[in-house]
N, C-alpha and C positions, 0 to 999 in steps of 0.2 A: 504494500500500500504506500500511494506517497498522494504530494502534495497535486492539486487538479485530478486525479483521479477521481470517476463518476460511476456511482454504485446505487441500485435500488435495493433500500433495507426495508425491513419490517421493525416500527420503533415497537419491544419490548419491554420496558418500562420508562419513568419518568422520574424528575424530584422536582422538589419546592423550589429550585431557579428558575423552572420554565422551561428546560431540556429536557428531549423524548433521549431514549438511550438505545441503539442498537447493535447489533453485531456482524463484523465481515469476519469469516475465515475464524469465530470468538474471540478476537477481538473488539473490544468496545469502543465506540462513533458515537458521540454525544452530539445533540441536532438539537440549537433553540428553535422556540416557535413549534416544536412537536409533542406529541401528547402518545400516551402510549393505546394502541391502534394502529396510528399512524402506518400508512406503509408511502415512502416516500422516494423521490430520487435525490438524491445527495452529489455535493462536489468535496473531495475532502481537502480543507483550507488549513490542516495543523494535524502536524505526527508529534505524538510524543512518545517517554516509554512505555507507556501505561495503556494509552487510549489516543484517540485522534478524533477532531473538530470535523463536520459535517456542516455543508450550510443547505438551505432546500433550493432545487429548481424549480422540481414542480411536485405537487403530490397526486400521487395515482388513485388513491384511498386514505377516506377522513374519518376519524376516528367520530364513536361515540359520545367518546368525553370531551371530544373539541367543541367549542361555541363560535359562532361568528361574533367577533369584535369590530363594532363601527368607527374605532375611533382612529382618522386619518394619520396620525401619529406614532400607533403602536409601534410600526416595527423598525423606527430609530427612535425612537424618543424613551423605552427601557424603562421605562418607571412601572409599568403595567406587567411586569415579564410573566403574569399567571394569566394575561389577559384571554388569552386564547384557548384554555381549559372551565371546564364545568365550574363553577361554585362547589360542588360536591365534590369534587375530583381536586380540588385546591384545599378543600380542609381534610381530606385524606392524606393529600399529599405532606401537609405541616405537622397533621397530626404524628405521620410514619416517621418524619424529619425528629420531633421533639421524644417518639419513643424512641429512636434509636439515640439521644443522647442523655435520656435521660431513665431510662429504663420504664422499672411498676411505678418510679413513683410520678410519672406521666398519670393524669386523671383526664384527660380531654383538652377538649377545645370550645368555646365559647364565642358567638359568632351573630352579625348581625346584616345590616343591608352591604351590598357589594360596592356600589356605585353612590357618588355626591355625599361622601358622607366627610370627607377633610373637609375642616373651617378653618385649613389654614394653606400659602401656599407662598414660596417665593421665586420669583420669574429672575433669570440675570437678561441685561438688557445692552445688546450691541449695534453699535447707527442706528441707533432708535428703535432698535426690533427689537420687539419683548418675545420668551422663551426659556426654553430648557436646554441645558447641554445634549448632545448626543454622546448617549450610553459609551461609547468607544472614542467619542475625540472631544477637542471642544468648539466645535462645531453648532452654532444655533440652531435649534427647530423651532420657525416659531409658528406659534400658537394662537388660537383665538377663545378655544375655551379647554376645560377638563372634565372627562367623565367620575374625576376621583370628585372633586371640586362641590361643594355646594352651591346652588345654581344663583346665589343671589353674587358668589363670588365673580361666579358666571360671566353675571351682569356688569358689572362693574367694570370687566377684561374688555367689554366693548367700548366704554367709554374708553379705557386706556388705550384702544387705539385711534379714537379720534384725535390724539394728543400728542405734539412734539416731545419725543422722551428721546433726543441726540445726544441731551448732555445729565440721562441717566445710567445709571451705573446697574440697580438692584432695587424689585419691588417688590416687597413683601403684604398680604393683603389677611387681613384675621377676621374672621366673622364671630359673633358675638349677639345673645339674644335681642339684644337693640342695635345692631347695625354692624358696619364694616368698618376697619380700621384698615388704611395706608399708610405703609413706610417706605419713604422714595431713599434710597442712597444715591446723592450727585446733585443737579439744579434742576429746576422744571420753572418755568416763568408762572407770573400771575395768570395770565390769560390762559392758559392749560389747568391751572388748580381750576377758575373757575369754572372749564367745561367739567371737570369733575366733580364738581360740585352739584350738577345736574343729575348725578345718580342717585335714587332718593336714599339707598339703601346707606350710602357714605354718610360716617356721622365723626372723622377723626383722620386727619393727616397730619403725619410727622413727615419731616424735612432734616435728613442729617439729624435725628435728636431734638428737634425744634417744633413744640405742636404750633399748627401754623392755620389747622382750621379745628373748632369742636370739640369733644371730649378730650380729656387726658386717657379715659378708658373704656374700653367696651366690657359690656359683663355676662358670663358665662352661669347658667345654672344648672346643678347634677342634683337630681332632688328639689330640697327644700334649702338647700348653699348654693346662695350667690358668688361670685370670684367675678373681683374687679380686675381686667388685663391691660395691661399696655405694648407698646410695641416690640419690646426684647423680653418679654416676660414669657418662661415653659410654659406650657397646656396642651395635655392631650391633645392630638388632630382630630379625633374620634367621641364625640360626647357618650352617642349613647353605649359605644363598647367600654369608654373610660365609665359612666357610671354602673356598669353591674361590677367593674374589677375594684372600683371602691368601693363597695357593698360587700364581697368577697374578703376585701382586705378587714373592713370590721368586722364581719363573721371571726375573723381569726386573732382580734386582740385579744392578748391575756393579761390580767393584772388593772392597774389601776393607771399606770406611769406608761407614758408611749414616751421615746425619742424619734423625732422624725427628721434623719438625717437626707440630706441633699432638697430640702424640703420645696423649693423653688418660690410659687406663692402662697405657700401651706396649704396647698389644696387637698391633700391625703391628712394630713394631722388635723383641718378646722372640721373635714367629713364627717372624720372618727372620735372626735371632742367628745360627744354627748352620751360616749361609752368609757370616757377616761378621768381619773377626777384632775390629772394634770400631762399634757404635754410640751413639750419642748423640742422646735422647728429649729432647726440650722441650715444655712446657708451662704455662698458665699459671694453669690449676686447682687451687687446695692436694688440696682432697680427691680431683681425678685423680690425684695424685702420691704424693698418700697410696698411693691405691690400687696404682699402677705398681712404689712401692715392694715392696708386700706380693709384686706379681708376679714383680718380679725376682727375690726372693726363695726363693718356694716354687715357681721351675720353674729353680734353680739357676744363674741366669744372672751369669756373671763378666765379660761387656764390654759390659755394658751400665750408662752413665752419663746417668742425668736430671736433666736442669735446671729449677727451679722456673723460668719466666719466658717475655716474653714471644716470638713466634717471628721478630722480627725483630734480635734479638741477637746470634745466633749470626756468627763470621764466622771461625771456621776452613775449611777446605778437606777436601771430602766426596768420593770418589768417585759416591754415589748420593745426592741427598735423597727423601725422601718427604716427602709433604704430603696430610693430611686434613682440611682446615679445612669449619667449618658453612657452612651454606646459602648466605650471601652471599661466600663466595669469599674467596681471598688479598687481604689491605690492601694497598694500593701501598707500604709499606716493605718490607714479606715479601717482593714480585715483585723489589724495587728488589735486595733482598736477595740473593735467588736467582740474580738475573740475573750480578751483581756474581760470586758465588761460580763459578760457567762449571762444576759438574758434570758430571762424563764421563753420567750419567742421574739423570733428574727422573720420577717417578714420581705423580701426580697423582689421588686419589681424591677424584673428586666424588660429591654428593647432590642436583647440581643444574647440567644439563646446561646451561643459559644462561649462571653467572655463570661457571663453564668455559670455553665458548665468551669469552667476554669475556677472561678472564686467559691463554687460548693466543695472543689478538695481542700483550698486554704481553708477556709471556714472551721477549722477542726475542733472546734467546741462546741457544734451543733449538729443535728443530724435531719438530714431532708425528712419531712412527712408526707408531701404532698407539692406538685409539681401541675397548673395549668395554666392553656394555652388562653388567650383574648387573642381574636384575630380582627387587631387594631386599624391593619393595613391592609383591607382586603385586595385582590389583584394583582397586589405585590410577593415577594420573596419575606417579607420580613412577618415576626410575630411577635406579640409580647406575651411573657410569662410571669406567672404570679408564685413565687416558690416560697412556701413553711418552713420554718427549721423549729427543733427544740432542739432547748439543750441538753449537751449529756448529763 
């Protein structure tokens, strides 16, 4: 086998990237955009030792678990890469993903609408084109709406194109149960704020850190908690799969005392308040803290104490911690940290099953009970995970 060599496979299986998996000769040809069915023709574009790259020409036969995907985009724009498989066949696939790293104590998956469900999204913007990189270069695609997208963000993407953005940089757009928030990185004149101005949905534009029209915030409710947002502030993209994983997460306090490290704008610690007689948020965001502040605030909360800094400080004694740190997982201080502290329950929200996996072996003062999936991201590769620990 080499490189332009043209073969029809039959894809026998698939995974959670979006690649059908086949075999020449038993050797394995991994092929995005297939689904397993699949029987396709193939160019093969990459030898290695292991396996070799597949791209399609055409396909002969389409699988059951393939769907038609409308969105003109899909096949450079990468952000969709489950786009062209079932719903059903996409939480099989994460599901098989999250058993094989995490074994029994994998309990599912939890799962809601597929499409318009992010309120959140950021475009980069080149001569005035707004867009997404392309998945392999950086190359603009641009865009005019998003099927991930809630539709009122939708909206809004039309006005931005009526509008000189030459001497923008990056546009970030947040939806919020009272309206949408803009944040332009670079200039944009008067005369273009005011055509956007015309979107009735806009009620907030920052400018380089500068509110320059309307709210300082828009406000998100999960429940019966309100959370005031501003423009660099964390929040779930996902409302309604973030609130059953915070419901989930209170089902599993233990004790009286939460610490709620990487807390952002306390939106996990002010949820789980009315089950604690005292918690204590840390983080190391001014502007989460701002925000956390304004939270505590207008949803009445009186035990609840945040600490500007960072989350390896802390070293009082917690019946529970929580922890939601980004992508790349807990620092070996924070583990070092936790470990030290011997919490009656550790409470662990990932966004990234692998570096998870990695901090459940550090973790050696606790032991997993329970490991599930939120499928935060639907269409995409990614999932979020809700992991228990006690202690030993």
């Amino acid at each position: 086998m080499k490189v332009n060599d043209i073969y029809e496979i039959n894809i026998i299986d698939d995974n959670h990237n979006g690649n059908g998996i086949g075999k020449i000769n038993d050797f394995p040809v991994f092929v995005k955009g297939t689904v397993r069915g699949d029987i396709v023709e193939v160019r093969i574009v990459k030898v290695l030792k292991k396996y070799a790259v597949g791209e399609v020409i055409s396909f002969v036969v389409r699988s059951d678990n393939y769907v038609s995907f409308v969105c003109p985009y899909y096949d450079r724009c990468g952000g969709c890469m489950l786009g062209h498989i079932s719903y059903e066949r996409e939480i099989l696939l994460k599901s098989r993903y999250l058993e094989r790293l995490f074994g029994n104590a994998f309990k599912g998956i939890t799962y809601f609408d597929r499409f318009n469900y992010r309120n959140k999204v950021k475009f980069h913007v080149v001569n005035g084109k707004l867009g997404f990189y392309d998945e392999s270069s950086n190359d603009l695609i641009c865009v005019s709406s998003c099927m991930l997208l809630d539709e009122k963000i939708n909206d809004l993407i039309s006005f931005l194109l009526k509008t000189n953005l030459c001497d923008v940089k990056e546009l970030v757009i947040r939806k919020g149960d009272n309206g949408l928030l803009l944040y332009v990185s670079g200039n944009i004149s008067f005369n273009n704020l005011e055509v956007l101005k015309e979107c009735n949905s806009l009620i907030s534009i920052y400018v380089n850190d500068d509110l320059v029209y309307g709210d300082s915030f828009i406000v998100s409710s999960l429940g019966n908690v309100k959370y005031f947002i501003n423009h660099k502030a964390f929040f779930q993209v996902n409302n309604k799969c973030c609130y059953h994983l915070y419901d989930e997460i209170k089902k599993n306090i233990l004790g009286d005392s939460l610490l709620d490290l990487y807390c952002g704008i306390a939106s996990i610690g002010i949820y789980v308040s009315d089950v604690c007689d005292r918690v204590v948020g840390v983080e190391v965001n001014p502007e989460s803290v701002r925000c956390a502040r304004e939270n505590i605030k207008a949803n009445n909360i009186d035990n609840y104490e945040i600490i500007l800094g960072d989350a390896s400080v802390v070293s009082d004694s917690f019946d529970t911690v929580v922890v939601d740190p980004p992508r790349s997982g807990l620092s070996k201080s924070v583990i070092k940290n936790i470990n030290s502290m011997k919490a009656k329950r550790l409470i662990y929200v990932s966004c990234n099953p692998s570096t998870l996996k990695r901090d459940i072996e550090l973790l050696g003062n606790y032991d997993v009970i329970s490991i599930k999936g939120f499928n935060m991201f639907p269409c995409t590769k990614h999932v979020e995970c809700l992991c228990v620990f006690d202690c030993k």
